[in-house]
N, C-alpha and C positions, 0 to 999 in steps of 0.2 A: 655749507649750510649757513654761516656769518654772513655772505654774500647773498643769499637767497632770503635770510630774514632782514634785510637792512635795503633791496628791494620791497618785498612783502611793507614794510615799516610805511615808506615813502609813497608806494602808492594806497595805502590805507588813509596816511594825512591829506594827501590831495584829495582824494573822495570825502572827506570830511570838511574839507574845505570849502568844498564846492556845493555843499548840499545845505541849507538852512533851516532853521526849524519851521518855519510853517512850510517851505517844500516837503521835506519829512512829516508834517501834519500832527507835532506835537507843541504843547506851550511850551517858549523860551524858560530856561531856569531862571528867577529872579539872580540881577544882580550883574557886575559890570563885564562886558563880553569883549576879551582879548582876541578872538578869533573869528574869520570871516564866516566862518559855517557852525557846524556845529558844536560843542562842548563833548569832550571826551566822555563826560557822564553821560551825557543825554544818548550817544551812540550806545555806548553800555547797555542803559536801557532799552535801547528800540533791539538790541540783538541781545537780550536777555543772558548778556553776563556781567561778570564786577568790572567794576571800574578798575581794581588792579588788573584783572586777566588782561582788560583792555589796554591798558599801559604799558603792559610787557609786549605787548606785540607790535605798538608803535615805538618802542624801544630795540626792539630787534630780540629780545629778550626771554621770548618765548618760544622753546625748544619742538614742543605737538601740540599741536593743532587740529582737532575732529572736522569730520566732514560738515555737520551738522553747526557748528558753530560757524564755519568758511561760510555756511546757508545761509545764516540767520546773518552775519553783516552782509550779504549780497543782497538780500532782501532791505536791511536797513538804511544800507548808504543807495539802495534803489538800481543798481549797476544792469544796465543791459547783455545780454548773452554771453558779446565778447569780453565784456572786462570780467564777468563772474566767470566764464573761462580761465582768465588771465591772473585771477586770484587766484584760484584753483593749482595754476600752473606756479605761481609764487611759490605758493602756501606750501605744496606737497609735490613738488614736479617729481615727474615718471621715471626711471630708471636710462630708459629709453631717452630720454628728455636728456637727463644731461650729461650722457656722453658727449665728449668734445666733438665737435663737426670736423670732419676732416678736412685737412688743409689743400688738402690736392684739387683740382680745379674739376667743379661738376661736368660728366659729358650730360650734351642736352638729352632729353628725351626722345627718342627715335619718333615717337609716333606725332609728338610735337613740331618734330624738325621736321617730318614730312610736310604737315600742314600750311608752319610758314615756310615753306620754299613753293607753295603752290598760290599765295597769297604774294600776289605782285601789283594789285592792282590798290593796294592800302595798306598803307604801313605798319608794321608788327615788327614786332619784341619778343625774342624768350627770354627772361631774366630768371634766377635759381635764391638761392641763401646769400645773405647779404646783399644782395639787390644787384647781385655778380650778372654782366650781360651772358649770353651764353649762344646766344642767336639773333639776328634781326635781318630785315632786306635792306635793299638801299635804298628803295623809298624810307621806311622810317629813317634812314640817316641823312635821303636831302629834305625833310621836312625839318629837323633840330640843325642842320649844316653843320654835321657834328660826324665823323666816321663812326665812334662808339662800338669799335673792335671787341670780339669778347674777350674775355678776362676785366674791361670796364666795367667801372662799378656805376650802374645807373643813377642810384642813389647820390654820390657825391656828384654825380656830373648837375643833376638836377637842382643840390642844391646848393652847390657853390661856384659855378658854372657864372658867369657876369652877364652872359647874351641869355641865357638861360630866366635870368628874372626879367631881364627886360619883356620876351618874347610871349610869355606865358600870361595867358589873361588870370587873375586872382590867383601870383603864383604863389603867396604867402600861405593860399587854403592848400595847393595840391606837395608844398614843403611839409607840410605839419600833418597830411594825409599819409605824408611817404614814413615822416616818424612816427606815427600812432602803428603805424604800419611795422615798424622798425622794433619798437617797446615790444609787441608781442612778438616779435622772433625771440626777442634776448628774453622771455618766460620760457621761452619753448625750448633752449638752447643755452639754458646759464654757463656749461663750460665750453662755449666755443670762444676761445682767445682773440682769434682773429674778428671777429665780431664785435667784440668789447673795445679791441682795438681803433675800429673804423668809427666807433660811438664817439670816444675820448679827443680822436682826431677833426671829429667833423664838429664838435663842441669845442674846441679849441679854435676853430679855425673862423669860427661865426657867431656872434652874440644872439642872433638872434636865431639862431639852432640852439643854444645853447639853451635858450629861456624858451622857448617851445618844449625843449627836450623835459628842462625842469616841470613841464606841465604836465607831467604822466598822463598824457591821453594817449587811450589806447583803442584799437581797429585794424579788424583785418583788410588787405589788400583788398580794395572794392573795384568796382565799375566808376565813371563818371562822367562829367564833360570839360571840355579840353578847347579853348579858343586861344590859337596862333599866330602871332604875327611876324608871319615869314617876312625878309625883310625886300624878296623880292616878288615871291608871289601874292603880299598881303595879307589879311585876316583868314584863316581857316579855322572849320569847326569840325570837330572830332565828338562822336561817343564812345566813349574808352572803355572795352568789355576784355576782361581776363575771361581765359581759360584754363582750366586746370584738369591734368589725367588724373583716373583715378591711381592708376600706377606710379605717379611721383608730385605728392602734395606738395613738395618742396619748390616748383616750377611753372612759372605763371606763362601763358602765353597773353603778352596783351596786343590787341587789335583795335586800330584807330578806324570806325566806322564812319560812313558818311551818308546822309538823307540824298537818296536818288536825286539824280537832276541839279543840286546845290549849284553854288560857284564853288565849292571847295570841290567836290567829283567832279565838276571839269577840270578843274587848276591840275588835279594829280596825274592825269598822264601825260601832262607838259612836264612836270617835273621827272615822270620814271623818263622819259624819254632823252632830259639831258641825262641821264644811268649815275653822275655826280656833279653835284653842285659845282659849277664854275669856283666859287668864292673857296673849295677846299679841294680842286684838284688839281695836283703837282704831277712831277713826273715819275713818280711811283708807280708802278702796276695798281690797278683798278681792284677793288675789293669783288669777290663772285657775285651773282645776282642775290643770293643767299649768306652769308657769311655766318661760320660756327665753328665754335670749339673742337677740335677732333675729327675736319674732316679730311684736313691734309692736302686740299688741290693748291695748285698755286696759279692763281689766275695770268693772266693777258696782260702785254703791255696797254696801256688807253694813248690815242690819239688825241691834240689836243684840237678842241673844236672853236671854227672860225665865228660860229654863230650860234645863238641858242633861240628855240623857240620861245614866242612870247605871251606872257601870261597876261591871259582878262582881267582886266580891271572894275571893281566895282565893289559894291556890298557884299556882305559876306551870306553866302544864302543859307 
């Protein structure tokens, strides 16, 4: 509960921080202003309680919390869906919510797994809790030139990965996408260890994770776009659309779309066609067409090839 009001705390001051009085649509309090946003009082006021009750909560200090009061600052500090979700989830999380996640490694989704093994012609990802890979083709791994085995953690690979910033067009928005992303797991999830763990580590390991992370923004896994700079097939352009069963909300399927006809929809079956990136195949057996947690085949040796087909050159269409 220490842990969950000292979250709760943190992102209350950031929402405050960030909101100013004529955004909130009241006059400033006379007199000299220490803080970027707004004044503890003046929030007070717009959510109709004392200035103490409100002190104790940015202090971590306060023990219950009504639903009707989590309302009225949701309202005050203006918060959109998901972060008054993610108060919500602070403030009072579920029973459900915070049992520890289990450490054992998610099997993927059956009905998911079928789908990406029928998707060969665009690259897809299942990824689970923690941003744990759990499934992907080998298209999505010669687009990143990356194998990204499951058990990988997508998430660190993304954003601490060196070819990874270079590659990725505005990789700085889709790092801080993947953490706004990350924030509301750990509402949903306060006692999973291993989770907290990979937070501490990935903050530790990057300043500028680090101070992104400090910026309590918060967002669910969305859709987006995605422009590539493979380093031998060139620019590609991806629309990034999750999927999600309704039987396990925990399991994103994400599928990298492409506008019929582009340069990037011709470029990709040049690439499935080399089956693995020249630049990451050794003499290892070949990963399946499919590869996933829990299914047990063990693929084929791979032959190594003399020649690869060659990619069009030009704008990215």
């Amino acid at each position: 509960m220490v842990s969950d009001r000292l979250q709760l705390a943190a992102f209350l001051r950031s929402r405050r921080d960030n909101l100013t009085p004529q955004q909130a649509g009241i006059v400033p309090l006379a007199g000299e202003r220490r803080v970027p946003g707004l004044r503890r009082e003046e929030l007070a006021g717009l959510a109709g309680v004392s200035t103490d009750y409100y002190s104790r909560l940015e202090q971590g200090r306060q023990a219950n919390i009504s639903l009707e009061v989590l309302d009225a600052l949701a309202r005050a500090l203006r918060l959109d869906d998901v972060e008054r979700a993610h108060l919500h989830d602070l403030a009072a999380p579920r029973m459900q919510h915070r049992r520890a996640a289990s450490i054992r490694p998610q099997p993927p989704d059956p009905g998911l797994l079928r789908v990406i093994g029928m998707l060969d012609h665009v690259p897809a990802l299942l990824i689970g809790r923690r941003g744990i890979v759990l499934a992907r083709n080998a298209l999505f791994a010669a687009v990143y030139r990356h194998p990204l085995r499951p058990g990988t953690s997508w998430t660190r690979f993304l954003l601490l990965d060196r070819d990874v910033r270079a590659r990725i067009d505005d990789w700085s928005g889709a790092a801080r996408d993947a953490l706004a992303g990350l924030r509301r797991e750990v509402a949903r999830y306060p006692l999973d260890r291993s989770l907290q763990r990979e937070i501490d580590q990935l903050r530790q390991a990057d300043p500028d994770v680090r101070r992104w992370w400090d910026e309590h923004r918060v967002a669910e896994y969305s859709s987006n776009h995605r422009r590539i700079r493979h380093p031998i097939a060139g620019d590609m352009e991806f629309d990034v659309e999750l999927v999600v069963s309704p039987q396990n909300a925990e399991q994103h399927l994400v599928i990298y779309t492409v506008e019929p006809h582009s340069r990037t929809a011709r470029t990709l079956p040049l690439l499935a066609a080399w089956g693995r990136d020249p630049a990451t195949a050794t003499a290892q057996a070949a990963p399946d067409r499919t590869s996933a947690i829990g299914q047990g085949r063990r693929p084929g040796p791979v032959r190594a090839r003399r020649s690869y087909p060659s990619i069009p050159r030009g704008s990215s269409g």
